[in-house]
C-alpha atoms as one frame of an Amber mdcrd trajectory, in Angstrom:
protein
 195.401 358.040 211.625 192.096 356.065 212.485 190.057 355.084 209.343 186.268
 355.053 209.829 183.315 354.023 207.437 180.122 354.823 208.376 176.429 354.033
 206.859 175.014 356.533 208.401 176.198 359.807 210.374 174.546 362.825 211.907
 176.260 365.918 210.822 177.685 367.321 214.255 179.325 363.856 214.346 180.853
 363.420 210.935 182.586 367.265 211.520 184.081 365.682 215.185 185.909 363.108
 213.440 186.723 364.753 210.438 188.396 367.653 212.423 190.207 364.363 214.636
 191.379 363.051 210.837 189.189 360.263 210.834 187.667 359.090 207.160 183.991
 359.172 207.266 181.715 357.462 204.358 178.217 357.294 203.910 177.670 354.681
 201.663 175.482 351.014 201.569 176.631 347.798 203.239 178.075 346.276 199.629
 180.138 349.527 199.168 181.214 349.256 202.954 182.425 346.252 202.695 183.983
 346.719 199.736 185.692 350.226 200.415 186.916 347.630 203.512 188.518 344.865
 201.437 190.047 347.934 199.724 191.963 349.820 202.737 194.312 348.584 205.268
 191.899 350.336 208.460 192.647 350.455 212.289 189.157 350.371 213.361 185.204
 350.485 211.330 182.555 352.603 213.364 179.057 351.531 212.258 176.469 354.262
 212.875 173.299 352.639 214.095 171.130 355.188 215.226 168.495 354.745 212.546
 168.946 351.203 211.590 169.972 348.985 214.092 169.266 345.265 212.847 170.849
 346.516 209.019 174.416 347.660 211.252 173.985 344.135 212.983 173.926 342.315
 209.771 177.014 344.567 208.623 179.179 343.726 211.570 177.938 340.145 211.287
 179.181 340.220 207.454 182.479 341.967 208.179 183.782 339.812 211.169 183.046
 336.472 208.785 185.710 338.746 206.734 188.267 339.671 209.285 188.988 338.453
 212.830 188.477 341.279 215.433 192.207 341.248 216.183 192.230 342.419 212.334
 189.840 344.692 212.232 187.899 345.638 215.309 184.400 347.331 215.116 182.331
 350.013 217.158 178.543 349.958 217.200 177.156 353.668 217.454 173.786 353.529
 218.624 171.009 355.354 220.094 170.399 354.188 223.553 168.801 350.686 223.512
 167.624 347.666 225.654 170.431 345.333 226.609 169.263 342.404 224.180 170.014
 344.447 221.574 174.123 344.904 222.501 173.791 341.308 223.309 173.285 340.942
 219.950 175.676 343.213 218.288 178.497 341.635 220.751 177.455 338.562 219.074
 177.341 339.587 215.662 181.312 340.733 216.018 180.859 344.072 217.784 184.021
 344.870 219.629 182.453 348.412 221.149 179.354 349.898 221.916 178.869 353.256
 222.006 175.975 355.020 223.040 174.235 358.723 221.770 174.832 361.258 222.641
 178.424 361.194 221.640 181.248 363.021 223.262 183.865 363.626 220.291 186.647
 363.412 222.822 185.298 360.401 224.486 184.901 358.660 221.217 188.186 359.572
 219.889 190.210 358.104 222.772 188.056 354.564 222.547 188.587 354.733 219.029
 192.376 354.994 219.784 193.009 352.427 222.065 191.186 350.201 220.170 193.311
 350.978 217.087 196.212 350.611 219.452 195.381 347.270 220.781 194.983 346.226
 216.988 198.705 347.372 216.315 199.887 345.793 219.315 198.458 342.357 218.835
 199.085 342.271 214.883 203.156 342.816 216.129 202.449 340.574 219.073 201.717
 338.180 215.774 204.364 339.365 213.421 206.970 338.969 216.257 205.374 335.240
 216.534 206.308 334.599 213.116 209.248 335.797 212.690 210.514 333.739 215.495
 208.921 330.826 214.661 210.445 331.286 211.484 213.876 332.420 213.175 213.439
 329.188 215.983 212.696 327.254 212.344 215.839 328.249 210.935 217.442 327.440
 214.518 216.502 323.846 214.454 217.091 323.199 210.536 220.872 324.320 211.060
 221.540 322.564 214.364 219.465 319.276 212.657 221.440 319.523 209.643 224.874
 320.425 212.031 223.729 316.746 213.996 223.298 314.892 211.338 226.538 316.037
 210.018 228.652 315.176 212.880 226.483 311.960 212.780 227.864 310.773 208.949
 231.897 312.373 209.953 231.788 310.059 212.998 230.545 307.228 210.969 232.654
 307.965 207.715 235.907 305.919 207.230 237.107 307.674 204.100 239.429 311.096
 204.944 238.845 312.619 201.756 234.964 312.188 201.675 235.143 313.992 205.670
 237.072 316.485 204.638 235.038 317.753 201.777 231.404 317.362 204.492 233.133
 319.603 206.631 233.969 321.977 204.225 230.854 322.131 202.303 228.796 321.690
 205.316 230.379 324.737 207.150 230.236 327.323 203.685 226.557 326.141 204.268
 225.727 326.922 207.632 227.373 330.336 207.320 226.060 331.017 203.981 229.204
 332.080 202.136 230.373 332.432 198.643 233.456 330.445 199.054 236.027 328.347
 201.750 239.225 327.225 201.441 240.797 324.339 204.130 244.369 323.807 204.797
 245.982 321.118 206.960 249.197 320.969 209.810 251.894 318.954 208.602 254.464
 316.984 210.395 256.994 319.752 209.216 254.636 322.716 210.703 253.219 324.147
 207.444 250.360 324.813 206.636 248.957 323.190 203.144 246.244 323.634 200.721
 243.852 320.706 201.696 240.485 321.340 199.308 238.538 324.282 198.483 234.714
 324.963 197.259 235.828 326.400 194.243 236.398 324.676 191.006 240.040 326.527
 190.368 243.302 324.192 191.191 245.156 324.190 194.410 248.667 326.305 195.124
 251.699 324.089 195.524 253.034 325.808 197.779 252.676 325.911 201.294 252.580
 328.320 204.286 255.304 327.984 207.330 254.155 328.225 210.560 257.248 329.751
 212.202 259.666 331.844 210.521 262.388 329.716 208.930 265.704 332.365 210.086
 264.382 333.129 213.707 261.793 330.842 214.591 259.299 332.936 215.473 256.233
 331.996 215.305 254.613 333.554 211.503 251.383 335.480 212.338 251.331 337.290
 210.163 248.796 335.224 208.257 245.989 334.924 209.341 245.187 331.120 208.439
 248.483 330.608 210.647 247.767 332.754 213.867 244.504 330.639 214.111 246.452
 327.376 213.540 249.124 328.709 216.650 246.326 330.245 218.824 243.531 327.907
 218.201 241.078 330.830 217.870 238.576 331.776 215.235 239.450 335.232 213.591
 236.976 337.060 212.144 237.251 339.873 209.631 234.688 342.051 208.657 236.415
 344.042 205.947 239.484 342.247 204.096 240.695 345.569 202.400 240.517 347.871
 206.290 241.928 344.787 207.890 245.542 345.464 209.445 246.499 342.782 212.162
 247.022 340.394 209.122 248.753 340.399 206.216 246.125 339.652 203.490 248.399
 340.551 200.473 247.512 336.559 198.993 243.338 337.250 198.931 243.949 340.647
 198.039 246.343 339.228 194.928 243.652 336.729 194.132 241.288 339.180 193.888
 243.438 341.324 191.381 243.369 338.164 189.274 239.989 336.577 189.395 237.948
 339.911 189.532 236.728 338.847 192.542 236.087 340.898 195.607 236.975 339.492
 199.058 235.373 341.621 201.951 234.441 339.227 204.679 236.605 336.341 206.266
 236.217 333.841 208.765 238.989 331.674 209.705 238.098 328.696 212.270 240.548
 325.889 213.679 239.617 322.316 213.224 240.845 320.871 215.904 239.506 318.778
 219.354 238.609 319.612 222.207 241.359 320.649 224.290 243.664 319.777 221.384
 246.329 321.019 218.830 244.746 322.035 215.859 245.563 319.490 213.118 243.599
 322.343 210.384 242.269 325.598 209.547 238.874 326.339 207.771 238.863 329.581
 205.731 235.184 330.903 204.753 234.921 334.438 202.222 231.981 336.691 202.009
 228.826 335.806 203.731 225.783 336.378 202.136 222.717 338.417 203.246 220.113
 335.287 203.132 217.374 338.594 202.409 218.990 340.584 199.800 222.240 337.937
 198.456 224.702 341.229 199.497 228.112 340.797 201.345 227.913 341.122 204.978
 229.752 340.295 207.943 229.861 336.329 209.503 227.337 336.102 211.790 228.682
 335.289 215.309 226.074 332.030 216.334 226.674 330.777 212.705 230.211 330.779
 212.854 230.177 329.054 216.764 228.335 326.070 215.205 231.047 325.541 212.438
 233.598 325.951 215.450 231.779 323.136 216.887 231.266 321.068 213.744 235.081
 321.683 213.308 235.762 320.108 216.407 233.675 317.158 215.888 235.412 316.561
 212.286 238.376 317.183 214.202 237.911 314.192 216.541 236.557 312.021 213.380
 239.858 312.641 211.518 241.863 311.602 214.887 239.657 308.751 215.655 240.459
 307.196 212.011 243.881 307.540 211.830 244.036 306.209 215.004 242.032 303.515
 213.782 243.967 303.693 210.276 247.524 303.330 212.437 246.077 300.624 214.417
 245.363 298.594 211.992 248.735 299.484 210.281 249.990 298.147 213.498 248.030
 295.047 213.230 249.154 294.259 210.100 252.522 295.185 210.726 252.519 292.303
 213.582 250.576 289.879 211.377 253.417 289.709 208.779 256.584 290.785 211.130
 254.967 286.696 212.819 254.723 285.392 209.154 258.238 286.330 208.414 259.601
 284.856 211.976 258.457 281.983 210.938 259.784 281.664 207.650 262.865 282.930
 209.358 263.006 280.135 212.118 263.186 277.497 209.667 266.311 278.475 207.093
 264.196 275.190 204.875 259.940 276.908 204.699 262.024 280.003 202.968 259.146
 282.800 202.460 256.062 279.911 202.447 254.217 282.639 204.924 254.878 285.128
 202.482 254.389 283.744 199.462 251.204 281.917 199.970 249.049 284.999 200.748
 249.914 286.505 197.783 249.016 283.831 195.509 246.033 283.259 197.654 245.055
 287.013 196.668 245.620 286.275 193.221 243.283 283.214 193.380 240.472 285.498
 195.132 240.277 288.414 192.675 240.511 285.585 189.869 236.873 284.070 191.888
 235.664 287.614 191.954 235.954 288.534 188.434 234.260 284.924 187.097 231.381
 285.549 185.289 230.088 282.078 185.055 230.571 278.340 186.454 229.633 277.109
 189.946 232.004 280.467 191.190 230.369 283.099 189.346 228.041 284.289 192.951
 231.059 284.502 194.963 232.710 287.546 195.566 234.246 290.113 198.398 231.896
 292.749 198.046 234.239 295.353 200.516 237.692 296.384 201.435 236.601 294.608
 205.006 236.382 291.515 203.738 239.317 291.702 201.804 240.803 292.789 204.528
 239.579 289.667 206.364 240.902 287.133 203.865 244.528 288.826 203.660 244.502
 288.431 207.393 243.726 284.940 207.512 246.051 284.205 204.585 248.735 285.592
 206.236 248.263 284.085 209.395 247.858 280.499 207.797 250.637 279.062 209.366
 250.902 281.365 212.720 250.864 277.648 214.560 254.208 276.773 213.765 255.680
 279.232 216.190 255.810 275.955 218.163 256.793 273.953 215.980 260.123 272.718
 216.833 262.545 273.670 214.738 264.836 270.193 214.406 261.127 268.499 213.266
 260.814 271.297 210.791 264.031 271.103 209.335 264.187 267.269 209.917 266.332
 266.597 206.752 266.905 262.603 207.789 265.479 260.017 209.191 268.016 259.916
 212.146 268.513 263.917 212.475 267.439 265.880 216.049 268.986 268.734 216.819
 271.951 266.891 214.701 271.964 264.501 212.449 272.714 260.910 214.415 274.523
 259.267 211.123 277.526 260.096 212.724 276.990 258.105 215.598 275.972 255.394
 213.773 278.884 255.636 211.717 281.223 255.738 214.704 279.648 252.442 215.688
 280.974 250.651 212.404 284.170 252.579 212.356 284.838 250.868 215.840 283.466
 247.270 214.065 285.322 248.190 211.499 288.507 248.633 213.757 287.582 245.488
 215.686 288.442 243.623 212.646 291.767 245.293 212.234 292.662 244.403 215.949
 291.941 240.703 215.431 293.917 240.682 211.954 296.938 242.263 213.876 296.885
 239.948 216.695 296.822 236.775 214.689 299.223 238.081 212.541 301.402 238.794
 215.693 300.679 235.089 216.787 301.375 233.465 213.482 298.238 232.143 212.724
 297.326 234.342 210.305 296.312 232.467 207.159 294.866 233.472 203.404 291.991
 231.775 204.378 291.523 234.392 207.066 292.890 236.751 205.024 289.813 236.700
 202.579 287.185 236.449 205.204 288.821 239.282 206.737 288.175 241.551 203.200
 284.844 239.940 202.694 283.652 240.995 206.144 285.114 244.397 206.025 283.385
 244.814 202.623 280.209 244.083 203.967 280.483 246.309 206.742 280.928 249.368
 203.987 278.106 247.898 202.510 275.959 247.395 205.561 276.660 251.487 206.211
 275.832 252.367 202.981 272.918 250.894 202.674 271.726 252.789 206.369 273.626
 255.821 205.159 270.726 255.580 202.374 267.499 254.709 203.820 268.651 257.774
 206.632 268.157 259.913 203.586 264.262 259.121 202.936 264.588 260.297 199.411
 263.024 256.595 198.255 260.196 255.137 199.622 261.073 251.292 201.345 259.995
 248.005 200.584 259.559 245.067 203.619 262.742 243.777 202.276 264.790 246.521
 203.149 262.899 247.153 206.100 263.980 243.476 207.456 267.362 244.078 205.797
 268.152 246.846 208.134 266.716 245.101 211.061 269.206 242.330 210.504 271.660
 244.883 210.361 270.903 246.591 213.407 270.728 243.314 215.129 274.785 242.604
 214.855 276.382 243.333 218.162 279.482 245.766 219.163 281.145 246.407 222.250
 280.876 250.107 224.159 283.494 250.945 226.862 282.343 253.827 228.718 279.523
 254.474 230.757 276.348 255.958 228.555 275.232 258.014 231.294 277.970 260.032
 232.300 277.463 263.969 231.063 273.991 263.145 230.970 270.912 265.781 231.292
 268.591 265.483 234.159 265.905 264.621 231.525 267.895 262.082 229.765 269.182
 260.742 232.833 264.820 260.463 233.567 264.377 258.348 230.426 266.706 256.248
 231.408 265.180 255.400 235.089 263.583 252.037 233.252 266.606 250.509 232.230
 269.077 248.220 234.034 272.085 249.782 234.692 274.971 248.267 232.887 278.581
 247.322 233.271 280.970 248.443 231.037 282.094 247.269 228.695 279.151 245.238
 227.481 277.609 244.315 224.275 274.839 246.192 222.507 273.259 246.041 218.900
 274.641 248.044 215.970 270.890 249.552 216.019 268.115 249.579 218.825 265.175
 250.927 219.985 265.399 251.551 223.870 263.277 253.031 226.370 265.168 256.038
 226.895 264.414 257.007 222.915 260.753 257.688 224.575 259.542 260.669 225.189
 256.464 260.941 227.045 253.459 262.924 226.025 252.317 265.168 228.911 248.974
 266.225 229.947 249.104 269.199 228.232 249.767 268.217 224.793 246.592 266.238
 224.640 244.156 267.766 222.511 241.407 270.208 223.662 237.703 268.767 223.015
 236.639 272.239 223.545 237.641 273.128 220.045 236.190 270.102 217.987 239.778
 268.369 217.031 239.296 265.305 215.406 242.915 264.007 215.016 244.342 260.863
 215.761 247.083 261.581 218.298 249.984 259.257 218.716 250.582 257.463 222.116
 254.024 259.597 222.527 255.622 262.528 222.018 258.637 261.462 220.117 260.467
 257.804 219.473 264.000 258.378 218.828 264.548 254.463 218.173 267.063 254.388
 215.159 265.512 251.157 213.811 261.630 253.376 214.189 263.263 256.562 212.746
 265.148 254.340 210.154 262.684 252.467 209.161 259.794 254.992 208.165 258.680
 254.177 204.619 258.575 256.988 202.801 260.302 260.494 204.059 261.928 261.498
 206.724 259.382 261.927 209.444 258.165 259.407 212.185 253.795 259.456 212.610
 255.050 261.250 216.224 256.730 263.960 213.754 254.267 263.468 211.508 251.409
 264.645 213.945 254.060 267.515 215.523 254.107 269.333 211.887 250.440 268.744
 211.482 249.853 269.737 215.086 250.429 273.384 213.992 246.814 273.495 212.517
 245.774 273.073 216.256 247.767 275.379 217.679 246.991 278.253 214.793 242.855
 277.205 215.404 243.498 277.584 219.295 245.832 280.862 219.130 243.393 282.520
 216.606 240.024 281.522 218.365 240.610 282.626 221.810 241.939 286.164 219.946
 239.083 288.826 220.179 239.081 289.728 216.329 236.179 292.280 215.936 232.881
 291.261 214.100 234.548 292.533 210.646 237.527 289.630 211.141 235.202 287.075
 212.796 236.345 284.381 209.794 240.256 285.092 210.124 240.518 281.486 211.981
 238.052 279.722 209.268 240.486 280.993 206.562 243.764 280.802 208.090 242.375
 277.307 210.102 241.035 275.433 207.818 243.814 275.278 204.518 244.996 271.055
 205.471 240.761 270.014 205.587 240.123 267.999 202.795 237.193 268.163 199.985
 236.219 264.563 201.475 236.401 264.779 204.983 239.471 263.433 205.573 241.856
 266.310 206.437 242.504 268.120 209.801 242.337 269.140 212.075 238.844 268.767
 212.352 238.160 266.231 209.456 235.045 269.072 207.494 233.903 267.834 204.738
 232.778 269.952 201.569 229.747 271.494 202.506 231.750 272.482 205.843 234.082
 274.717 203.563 234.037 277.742 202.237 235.243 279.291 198.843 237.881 281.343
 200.515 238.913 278.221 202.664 239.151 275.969 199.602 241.316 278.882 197.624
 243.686 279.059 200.857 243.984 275.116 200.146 244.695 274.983 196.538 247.585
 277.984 197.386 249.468 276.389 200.015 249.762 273.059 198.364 250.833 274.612
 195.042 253.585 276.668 196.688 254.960 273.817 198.579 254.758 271.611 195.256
 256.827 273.581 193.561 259.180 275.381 196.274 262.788 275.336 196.104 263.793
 276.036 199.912 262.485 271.934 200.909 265.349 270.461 202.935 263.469 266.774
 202.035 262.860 266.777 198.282 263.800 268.530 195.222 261.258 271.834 193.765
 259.012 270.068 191.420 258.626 271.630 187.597 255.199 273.180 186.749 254.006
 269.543 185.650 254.668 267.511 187.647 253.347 270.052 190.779 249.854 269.953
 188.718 249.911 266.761 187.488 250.111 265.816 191.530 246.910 268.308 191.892
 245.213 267.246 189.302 245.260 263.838 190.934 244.257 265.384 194.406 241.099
 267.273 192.700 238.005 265.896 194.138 238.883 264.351 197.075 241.684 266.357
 198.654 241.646 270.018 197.035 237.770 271.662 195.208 238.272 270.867 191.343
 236.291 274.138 190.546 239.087 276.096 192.553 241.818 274.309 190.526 240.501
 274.652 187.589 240.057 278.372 187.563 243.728 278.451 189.136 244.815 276.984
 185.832 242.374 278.678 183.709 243.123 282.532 184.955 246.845 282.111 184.470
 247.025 282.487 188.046 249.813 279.453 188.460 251.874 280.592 185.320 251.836
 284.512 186.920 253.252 283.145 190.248 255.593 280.787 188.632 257.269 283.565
 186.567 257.633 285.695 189.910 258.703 283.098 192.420 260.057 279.526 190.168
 263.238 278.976 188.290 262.803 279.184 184.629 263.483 274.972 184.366 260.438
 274.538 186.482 258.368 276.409 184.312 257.637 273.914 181.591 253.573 274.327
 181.199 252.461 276.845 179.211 248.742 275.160 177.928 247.568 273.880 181.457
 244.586 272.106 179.485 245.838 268.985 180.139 245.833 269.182 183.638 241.866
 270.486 184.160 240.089 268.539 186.605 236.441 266.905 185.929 234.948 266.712
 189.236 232.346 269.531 190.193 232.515 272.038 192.711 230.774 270.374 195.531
């Protein structure tokens, strides 16, 4: 039906379109307008046959109300000059109609413009709604982007699990999901669900336990097999699956299960490693059950795919660095294991290391109360280094290592020594028995004979003990061994028969001697050289500052026999200390990622000294970090007081910090030590790893340092 006011109306006209069911009014302009802002009309015909500039105004007035695509208006006027339409166009007139009227004619205008009013107010309807639809579009697929955004960049498995979950009940707009997970064993088990009620223990098998058949019978399963969504519009007229388990759960909650919509999580082109289980969409409209819609559930699909490839991407990244770690101590352990004498050093040190680090993390005050490893990555990046400490002395050889005397290589060289005075010793016997065969033996000789065989058991004793090192040496009893070494005995057979080619090398700068020939009890020759090559000289490229010796190794018996205070030569010396440069170079050229950049700094950097004076590149204090200075106090403690030390005895408790005490300041950070001591840190290692007769400290405030963390 058309609506019409009028102002005025002849009568002939007023019958027309009352007969055609228009609504004719003859009323003023206020009660037009307001009989206008009352009704919802298709069209307003102003009769302006008698007042012309008064139906101007009107339109004029109603089109500042409603837009002509609202509410379009038809002048009815006698006939007129064309300045006057001009100005009714202007004023908002969307017709003109001139007298006389044809009823018919007037009617059909009417129409279409009534029609053209309902087409463009849908045209504008249909605009909204899908602007609002296209609005709803790009809020789910934004929200579905950022989503896969955070699981790609989430490295927690629990906190994933739950987005995806929660994230998919949202973009369908259901009451409820449930998500199970593929194990190893091919069941199917109860991951997490949106509600608040607990989990079933039990679990659902994939194939059927007798036969083997594969179990679809479930639903949740047959997607897991197929790697298909299923969707179910009506739980209760469902019968592919069997859906006694919701229907049960409904029985017992009073709740109602009608629609279902099961979706795989799984890559693409992969096994599914999950299965998402959504109940009872909701009308977003009315809040009533309804079936999942289709586009909805193809975006979880999707965001199940992308979760899918976050979940395999971190435990790929989770094995990895399993792997990693695996390697890290399965070379720790080798190299405890190469040496039967550093026992579990590699082991032991990064856990009392640890120890030491939560102890600096949980100070409240002093100089260490701002340091701290504020994540799991930078734990991760001090266990690393700790364990890797000592990763150099893969080349360590093993008889410098395990170099238990002075005179020991790959054996111990006493023996030959040894043999040397046995055959003096025999010499003396030989000359006895030949004067006594002569006659011209006498007691004279006699006593000279016991005096000097005395003093050759003597003379072997005392080498026999400076070979063991366990006593430092004075200049006397370096001379005194030099004039032992310098007595002469007499060799038979040619030394360089059964020879290596390398030995046989070493000795290409001696004379070659005849046999037999004299020789002292003790030398140093050439052939106890060994060359440095080119390629053990240090690398400049990595900042070394060590002070190298001239050669590899001198095997002179007097030089080995003669070091002052342990067992090891400065050659040997700079060998066991060379494994810093090997464990800076190995660990350097590595590519650690940005998150293990300081693995060399902690596991490099445990022999540098608090004054400079350490190596392998001599950094002094403010060179050193707080996790570098923790790595320092650690190793020196454990090899204080371990038991597995071919060349000295475990120390007790204190004497170990008694010796550390002294080194606080210049050799190990006194702040370090003294929250070692003050934490019980040393007294909780010492009751896991020491005998109980080393453990004789209980009150370690004796032993605090003074100096200041530098």
């Amino acid at each position: 039906m058309i609506d019409v006011a009028a102002v005025r109306q002849s009568p002939a006209l007023v019958e027309g379109l009352r007969r055609a069911r228009f609504v004719v009014s003859a009323c003023n302009a206020q009660e037009a307008i307001a009989q206008i802002d009352r009704g919802d009309w298709d069209v307003v015909v102003l009769d302006a046959q008698t007042g012309l500039d008064e139906a101007i105004a009107l339109a004029a007035a109603i089109r500042a109300r409603y837009p002509a695509t609202v509410l379009p208006i038809v002048m009815l006027a006698s006939a007129s000059a064309s300045v006057d339409q001009q100005r009714a166009f202007e004023a908002g007139v969307s017709d003109w109609i001139s007298s006389p009227v044809d009823i018919a004619d007037l009617g059909r205008r009417l129409s279409t413009l009534a029609e053209l009013r309902r087409l463009r107010r849908k045209s504008a309807m249909d605009r909204t709604s899908f602007g609002a639809e296209l609005s709803s579009r790009s809020l789910r697929l934004n929200g579905l982007i950022e989503t896969c955004i955070a699981m790609s960049m989430s490295n927690e498995r629990t906190a994933l699990l739950q987005q995806l979950l929660l994230e998919g009940r949202h973009l369908l707009n259901c009451d409820g999901g449930t998500m199970f997970m593929v194990t190893e064993d091919a069941m199917l088990r109860f991951e997490l669900r949106t509600r608040s009620d607990p989990l079933p223990a039990e679990q659902i098998p994939m194939y059927d336990r007798d036969t083997g058949r594969p179990n679809e019978n479930y639903v949740s399963v047959y997607t897991a097999l197929h790697n298909c969504t299923v969707r179910i519009d009506d739980v209760y007229a469902e019968t592919r699956f069997d859906l006694s388990g919701t229907r049960a759960f409904d029985e017992a909650s009073s709740y109602r299960t009608v629609s279902m919509l099961t979706v795989p999580i799984a890559p693409r082109g992969g096994a599914p490693i999950g299965v998402l289980q959504f109940m009872n969409a909701l009308d977003p409209s009315t809040g009533a059950v309804a079936p999942f819609d289709p586009e909805a559930g193809a975006l979880v699909e999707a965001l199940a795919a992308q979760a899918a490839v976050a979940l395999d991407n971190m435990e790929l990244l989770d094995s990895q660095k399993q792997l990693t770690e695996s390697l890290i101590r399965v070379l720790a352990t080798t190299i405890d294991a190469k040496s039967r004498h550093t026992g579990r050093h590699c082991e032991r040190v990064p856990e009392l290391a640890l120890r030491l680090a939560q102890a600096a993390c949980d100070a409240s005050d002093g100089p260490l109360k701002h340091f701290a490893f504020r994540s799991e990555r930078e734990w991760e990046e001090f266990r690393i280094g700790a364990w890797l400490h000592d990763c150099g002395k893969v080349t360590t050889p093993e008889f410098v290592i395990d170099k238990a005397t002075k005179l020991e290589t790959i054996h111990n060289r006493i023996h030959e020594v040894r043999m040397r005075f046995e055959v003096l010793h025999r010499d003396l016997e030989i000359e006895r028995l030949r004067a006594q065969l002569a006659g011209t033996w006498s007691d004279e000789q006699e006593a000279g004979h016991q005096a000097a065989a005395a003093r050759l058991q003597d003379d072997f004793a005392f080498v026999a003990r400076c070979n063991l090192g366990e006593e430092p040496m004075d200049d006397d009893e370096v001379r005194a061994l030099a004039r032992i070494g310098a007595r002469r005995w007499t060799p038979l057979f040619d030394d360089r028969l059964g020879l290596s080619a390398a030995e046989l090398g070493r000795l290409a700068t001696e004379p070659v001697r005849a046999f037999p020939c004299s020789e002292p009890l003790l030398a140093d020759r050439p052939r106890d050289i060994v060359a440095r090559p080119d390629v053990e000289q240090l690398d400049p490229a990595f900042g070394f500052r060590m002070d190298v010796p001239e050669h590899l190794y001198n095997r002179g018996e007097l030089y080995n026999l003669s070091v002052r205070s342990g067992t090891l030569t400065r050659e040997e010396r700079y060998k066991i200390n060379e494994h810093m440069v090997h464990t800076v170079m190995m660990l350097e050229r590595m590519p650690f990622p940005k998150h293990l950049k300081r693995v060399p700094e902690y596991a490099g950097t445990h022999h540098e000294r608090m004054d400079g004076k350490g190596y392998p590149r001599q950094l002094g204090a403010e060179q050193l970090s707080v996790p570098s200075r923790i790595m320092a106090v650690a190793d020196i403690f454990e090899a204080l007081t371990a038991a597995d030390r071919p060349y000295k005895k475990p120390k007790a408790l204190s004497e170990a910090l008694g010796v550390m005490q002294r080194m606080a300041g210049t050799h190990i950070d006194a702040e370090v030590f003294n929250l070692f001591l003050r934490s019980g840190v040393y007294l909780e290692f010492a009751h896991r790893h020491l005998s109980a007769e080393q453990i004789d400290v209980v009150d370690p405030t004796p032993f605090y340092a003074t100096a200041s963390l530098a």
